[in-house]
GUBALO-216386 format. One line per 8 residues: number of its first residue (from 0); for each residue x, y, z of N, C-alpha, C. Coordinates in Angstrom, 2 decimals, decimal comma, m for minus. Layout:
! GUBALO-216386
NUM> X Y Z X Y Z X Y Z ~ ...
***
This chain:
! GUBALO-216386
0> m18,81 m21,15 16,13 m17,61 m20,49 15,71 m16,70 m20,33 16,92 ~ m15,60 m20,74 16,52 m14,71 m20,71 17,65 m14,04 m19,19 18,14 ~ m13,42 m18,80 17,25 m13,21 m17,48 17,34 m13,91 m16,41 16,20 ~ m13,57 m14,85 16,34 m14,02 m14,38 14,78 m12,82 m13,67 14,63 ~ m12,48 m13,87 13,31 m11,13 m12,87 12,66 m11,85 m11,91 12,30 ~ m11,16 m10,22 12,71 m11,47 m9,32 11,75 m10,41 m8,79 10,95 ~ m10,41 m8,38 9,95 m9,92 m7,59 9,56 m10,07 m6,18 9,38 ~ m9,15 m4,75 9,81 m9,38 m3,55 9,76 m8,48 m3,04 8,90
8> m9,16 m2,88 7,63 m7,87 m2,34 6,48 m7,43 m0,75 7,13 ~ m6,51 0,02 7,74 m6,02 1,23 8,01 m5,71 2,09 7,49 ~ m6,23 2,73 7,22 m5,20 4,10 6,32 m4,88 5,33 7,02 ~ m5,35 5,35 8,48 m5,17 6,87 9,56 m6,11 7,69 8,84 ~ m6,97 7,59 8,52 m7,97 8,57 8,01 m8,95 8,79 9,28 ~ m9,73 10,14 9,29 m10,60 9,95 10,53 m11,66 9,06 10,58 ~ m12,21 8,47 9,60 m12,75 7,33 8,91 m12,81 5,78 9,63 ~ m11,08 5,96 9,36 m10,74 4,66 10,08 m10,64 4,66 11,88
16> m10,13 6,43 12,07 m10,66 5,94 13,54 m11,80 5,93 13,68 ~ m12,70 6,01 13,25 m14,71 5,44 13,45 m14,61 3,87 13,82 ~ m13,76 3,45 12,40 m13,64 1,93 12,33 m13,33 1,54 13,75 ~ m12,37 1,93 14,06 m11,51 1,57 15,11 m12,19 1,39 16,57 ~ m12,92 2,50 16,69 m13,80 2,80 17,63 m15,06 1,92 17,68 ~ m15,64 1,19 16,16 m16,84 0,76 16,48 m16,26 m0,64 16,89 ~ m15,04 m1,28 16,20 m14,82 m2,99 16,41 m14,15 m2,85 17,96 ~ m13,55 m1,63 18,62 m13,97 m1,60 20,46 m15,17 m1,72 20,92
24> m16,06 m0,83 20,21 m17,62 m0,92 21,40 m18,08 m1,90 20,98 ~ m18,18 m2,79 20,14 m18,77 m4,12 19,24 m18,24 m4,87 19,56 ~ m16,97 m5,37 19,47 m16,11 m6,77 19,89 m15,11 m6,88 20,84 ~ m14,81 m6,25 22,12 m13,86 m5,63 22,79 m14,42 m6,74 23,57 ~ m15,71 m6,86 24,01 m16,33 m7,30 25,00 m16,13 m9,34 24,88 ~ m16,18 m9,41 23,59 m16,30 m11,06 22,88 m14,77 m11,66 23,50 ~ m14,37 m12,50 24,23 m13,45 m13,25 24,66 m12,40 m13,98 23,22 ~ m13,26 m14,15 22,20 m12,13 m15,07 21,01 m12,19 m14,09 19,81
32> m11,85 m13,00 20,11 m11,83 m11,80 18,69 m10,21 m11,94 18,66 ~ m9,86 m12,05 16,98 m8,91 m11,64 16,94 m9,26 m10,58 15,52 ~ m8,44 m9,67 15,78 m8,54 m8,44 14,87 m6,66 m7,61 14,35 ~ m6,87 m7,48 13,01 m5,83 m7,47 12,02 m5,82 m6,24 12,15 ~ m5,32 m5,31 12,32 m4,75 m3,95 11,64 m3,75 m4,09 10,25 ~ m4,82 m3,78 9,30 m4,03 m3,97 7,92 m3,77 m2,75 6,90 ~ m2,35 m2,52 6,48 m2,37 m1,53 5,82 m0,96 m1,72 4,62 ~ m1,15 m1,46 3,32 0,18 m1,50 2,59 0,32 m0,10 2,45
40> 1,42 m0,14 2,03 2,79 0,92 1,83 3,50 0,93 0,70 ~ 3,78 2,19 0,13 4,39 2,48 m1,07 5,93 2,23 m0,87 ~ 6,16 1,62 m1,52 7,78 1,28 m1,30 8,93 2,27 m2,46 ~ 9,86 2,79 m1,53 10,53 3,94 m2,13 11,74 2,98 m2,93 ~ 11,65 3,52 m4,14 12,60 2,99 m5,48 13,97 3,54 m4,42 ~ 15,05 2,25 m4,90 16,02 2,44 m4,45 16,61 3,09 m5,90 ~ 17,36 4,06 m6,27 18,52 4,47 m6,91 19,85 4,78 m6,88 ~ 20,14 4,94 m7,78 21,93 5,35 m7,77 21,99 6,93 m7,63
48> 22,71 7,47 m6,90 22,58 8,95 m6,54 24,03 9,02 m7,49 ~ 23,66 10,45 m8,20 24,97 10,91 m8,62 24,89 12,68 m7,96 ~ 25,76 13,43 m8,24 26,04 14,43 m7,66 25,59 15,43 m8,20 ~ 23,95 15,72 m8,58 23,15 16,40 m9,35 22,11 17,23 m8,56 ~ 22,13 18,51 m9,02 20,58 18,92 m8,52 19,01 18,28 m8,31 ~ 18,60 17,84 m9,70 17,77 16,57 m9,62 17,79 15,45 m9,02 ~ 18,89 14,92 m8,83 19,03 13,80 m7,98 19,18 13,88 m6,44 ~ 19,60 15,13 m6,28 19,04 15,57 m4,38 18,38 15,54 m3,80
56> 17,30 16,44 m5,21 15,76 16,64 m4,29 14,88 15,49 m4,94 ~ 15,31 14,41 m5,86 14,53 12,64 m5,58 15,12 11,82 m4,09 ~ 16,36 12,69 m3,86 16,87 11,69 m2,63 15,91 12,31 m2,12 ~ 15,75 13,58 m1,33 15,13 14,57 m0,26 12,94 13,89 m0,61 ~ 12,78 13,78 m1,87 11,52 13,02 m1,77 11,57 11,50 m1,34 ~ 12,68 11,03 m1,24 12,48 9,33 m1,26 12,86 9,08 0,49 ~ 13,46 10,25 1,01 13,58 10,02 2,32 12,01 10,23 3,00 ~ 11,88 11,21 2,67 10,46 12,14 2,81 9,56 10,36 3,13
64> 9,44 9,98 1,90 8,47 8,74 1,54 8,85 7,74 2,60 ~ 10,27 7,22 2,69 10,47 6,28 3,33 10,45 7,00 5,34 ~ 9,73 8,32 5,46 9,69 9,18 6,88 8,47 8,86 6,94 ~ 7,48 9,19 6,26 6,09 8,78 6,32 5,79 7,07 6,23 ~ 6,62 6,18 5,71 6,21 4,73 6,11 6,40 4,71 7,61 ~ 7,50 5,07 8,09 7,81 5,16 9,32 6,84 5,83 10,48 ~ 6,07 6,69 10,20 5,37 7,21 11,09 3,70 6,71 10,64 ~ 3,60 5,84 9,64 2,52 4,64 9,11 2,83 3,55 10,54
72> 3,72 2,86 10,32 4,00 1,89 11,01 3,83 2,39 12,68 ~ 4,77 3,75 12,92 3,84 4,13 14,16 2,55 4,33 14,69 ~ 1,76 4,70 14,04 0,42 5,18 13,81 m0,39 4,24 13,61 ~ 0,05 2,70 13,46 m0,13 1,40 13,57 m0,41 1,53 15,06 ~ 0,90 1,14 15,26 1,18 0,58 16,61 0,25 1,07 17,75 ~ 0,34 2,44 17,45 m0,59 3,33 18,33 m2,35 2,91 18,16 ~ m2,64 2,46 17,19 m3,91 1,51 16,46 m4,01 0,72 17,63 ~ m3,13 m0,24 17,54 m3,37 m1,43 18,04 m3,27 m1,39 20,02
80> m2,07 m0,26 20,30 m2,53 0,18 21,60 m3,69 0,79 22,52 ~ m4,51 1,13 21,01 m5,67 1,60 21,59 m6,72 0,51 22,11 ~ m6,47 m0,50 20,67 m7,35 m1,72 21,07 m7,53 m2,11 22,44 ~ m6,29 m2,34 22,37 m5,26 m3,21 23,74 m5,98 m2,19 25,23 ~ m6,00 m1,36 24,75 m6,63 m0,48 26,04 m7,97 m0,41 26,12 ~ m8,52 m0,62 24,68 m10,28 m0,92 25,34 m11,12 m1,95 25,75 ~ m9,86 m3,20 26,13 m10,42 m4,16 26,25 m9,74 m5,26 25,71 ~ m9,23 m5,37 24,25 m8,47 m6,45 23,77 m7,45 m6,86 24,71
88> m6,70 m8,38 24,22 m6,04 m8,57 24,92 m4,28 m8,18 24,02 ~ m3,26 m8,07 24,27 m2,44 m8,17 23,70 m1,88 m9,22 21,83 ~ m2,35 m9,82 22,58 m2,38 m11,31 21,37 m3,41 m11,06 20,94 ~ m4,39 m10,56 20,82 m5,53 m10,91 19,75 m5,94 m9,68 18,62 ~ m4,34 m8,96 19,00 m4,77 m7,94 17,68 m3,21 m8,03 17,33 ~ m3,12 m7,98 15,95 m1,79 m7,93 15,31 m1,69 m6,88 13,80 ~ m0,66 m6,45 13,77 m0,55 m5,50 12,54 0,24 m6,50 11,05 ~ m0,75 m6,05 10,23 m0,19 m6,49 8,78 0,52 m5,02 8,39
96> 1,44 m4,83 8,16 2,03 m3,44 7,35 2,45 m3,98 6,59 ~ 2,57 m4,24 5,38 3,72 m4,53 4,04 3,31 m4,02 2,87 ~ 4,60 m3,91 2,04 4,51 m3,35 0,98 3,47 m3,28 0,37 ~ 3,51 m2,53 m0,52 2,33 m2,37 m1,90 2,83 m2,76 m3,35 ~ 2,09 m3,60 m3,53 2,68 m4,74 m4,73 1,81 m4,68 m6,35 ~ 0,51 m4,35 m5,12 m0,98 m4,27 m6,07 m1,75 m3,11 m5,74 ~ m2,83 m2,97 m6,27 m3,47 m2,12 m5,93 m4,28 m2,68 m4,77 ~ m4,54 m1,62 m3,69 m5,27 m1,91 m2,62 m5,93 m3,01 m2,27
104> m7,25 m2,45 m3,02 m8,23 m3,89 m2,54 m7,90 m5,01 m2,98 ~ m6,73 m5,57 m4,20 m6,84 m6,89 m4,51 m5,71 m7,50 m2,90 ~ m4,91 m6,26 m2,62 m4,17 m7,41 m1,37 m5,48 m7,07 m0,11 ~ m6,32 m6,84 m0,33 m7,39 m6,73 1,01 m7,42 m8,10 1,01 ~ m8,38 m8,42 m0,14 m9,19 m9,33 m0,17 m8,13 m10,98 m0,15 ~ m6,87 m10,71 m0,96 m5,99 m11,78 m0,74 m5,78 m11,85 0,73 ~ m5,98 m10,90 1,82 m5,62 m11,17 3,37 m6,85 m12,10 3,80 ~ m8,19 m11,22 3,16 m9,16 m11,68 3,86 m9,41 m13,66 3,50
112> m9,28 m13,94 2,09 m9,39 m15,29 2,02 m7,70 m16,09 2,13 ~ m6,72 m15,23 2,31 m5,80 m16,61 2,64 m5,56 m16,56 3,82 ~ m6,18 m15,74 4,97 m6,50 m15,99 6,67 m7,78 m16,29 7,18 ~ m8,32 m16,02 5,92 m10,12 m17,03 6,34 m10,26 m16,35 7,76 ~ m10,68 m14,95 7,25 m11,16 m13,37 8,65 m12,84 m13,87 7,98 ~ m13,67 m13,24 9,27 m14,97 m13,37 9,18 m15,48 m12,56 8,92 ~ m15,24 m11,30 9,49 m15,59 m9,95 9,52 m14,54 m9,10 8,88 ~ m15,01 m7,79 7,86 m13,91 m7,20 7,35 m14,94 m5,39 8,02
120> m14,32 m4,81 7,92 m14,51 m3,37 8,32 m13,96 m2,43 7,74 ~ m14,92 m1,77 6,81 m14,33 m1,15 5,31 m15,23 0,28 5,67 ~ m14,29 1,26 5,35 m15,60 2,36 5,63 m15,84 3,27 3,87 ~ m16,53 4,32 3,76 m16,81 4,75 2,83 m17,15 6,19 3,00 ~ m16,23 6,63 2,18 m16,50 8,36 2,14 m17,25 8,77 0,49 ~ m18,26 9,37 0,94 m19,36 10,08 m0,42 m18,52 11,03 m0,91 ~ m18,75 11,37 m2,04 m18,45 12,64 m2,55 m17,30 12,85 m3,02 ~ m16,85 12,02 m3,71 m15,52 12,22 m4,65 m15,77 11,58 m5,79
128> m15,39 12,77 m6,90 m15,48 12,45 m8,26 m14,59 11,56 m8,49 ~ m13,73 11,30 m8,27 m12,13 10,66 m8,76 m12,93 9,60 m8,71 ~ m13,73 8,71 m7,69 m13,78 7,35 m7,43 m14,88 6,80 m8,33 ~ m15,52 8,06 m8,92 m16,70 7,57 m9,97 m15,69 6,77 m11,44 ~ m14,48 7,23 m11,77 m13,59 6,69 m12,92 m12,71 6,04 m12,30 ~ m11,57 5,92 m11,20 m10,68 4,89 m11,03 m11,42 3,60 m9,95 ~ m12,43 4,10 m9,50 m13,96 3,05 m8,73 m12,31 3,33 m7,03 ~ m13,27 2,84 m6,05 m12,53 2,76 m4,71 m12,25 1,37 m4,67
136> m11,88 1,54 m3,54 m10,78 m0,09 m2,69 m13,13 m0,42 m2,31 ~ m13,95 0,51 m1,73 m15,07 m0,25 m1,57 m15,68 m1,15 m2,63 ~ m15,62 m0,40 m3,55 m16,33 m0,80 m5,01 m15,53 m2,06 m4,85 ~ m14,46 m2,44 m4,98 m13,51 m3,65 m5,52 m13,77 m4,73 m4,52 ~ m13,66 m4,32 m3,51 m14,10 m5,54 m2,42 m15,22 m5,67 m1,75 ~ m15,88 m5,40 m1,87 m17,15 m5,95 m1,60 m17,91 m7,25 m2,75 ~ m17,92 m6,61 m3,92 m18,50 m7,83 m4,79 m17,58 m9,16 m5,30 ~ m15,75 m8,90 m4,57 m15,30 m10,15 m4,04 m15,29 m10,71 m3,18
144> m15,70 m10,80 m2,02 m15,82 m11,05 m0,94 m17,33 m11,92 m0,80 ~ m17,38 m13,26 m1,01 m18,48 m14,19 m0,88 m18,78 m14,94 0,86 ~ m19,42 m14,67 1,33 m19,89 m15,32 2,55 m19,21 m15,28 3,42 ~ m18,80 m13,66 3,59 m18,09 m12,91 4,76 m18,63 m12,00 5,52 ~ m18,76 m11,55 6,42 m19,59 m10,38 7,07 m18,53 m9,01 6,82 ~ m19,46 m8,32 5,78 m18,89 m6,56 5,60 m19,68 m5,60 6,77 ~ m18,73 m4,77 7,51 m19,48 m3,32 7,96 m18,51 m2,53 7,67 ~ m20,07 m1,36 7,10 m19,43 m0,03 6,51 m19,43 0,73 7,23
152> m18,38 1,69 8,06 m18,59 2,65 8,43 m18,69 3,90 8,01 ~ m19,32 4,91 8,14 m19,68 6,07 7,05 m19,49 7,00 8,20
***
């Protein structure tokens, strides 16, 4: 193998800095790693503002939304500076941020097979009812994902 792609799906959870932390002490050291910081984003409906109470405080939420992509995309960057400081080189880590089109895991897994990554790094938090009925982004990608290397961080 010439190089290994990873992919690190992101969400700023403390979770993901585990992730973050283990593909430094694990692959920091390997000379041909390249590693993805990947994360989508809710994209704020553009509307027509008219001069309404209701329509203020959807502007005052849609700024709100489009303040938090913004400090996503920072919180990226800061991702990938960390890499860069434990060892990576500049070029061998890059950020995916884009929209949200689908639900989560189906654009995971569309990153992971239309960049043919080797390694994906998915972590998993116990103990939430919600995920027993709408299932997680884990549940969904893992049993798509054929003859790829998964680590879970917990």
């Amino acid at each position: 193998m010439d190089s290994i792609k990873i992919l690190l799906p992101y969400n700023f959870s403390e979770l993901d800095q585990k992730a973050l932390d283990f593909v430094s002490n694990v692959f920091s050291h390997f000379p041909a790693v390249e590693v993805t910081l990947f994360n989508v984003y809710v994209v704020a409906p553009q509307i027509e503002m008219k001069d309404s109470p209701v329509m203020r405080k959807m502007h005052a939420n849609l700024r709100h939304l489009n303040q938090l992509k913004d400090e996503q995309e920072k919180a990226l960057k800061k991702a990938k500076q960390d890499l860069v400081e434990q060892g990576f080189s500049e070029t061998s880590v890059r950020i995916v941020f884009k929209p949200k089109h689908k639900d989560t895991a189906s654009h995971i897994i569309e990153a992971v097979i239309e960049e043919n990554h080797d390694v994906v790094i998915l972590n998993r938090k116990y103990g939430k009812m919600s995920r027993f009925f709408i299932g997680s982004v884990f549940n969904k990608v893992i049993p798509s994902l054929k003859d790829k290397t998964i680590c879970i961080v917990t």
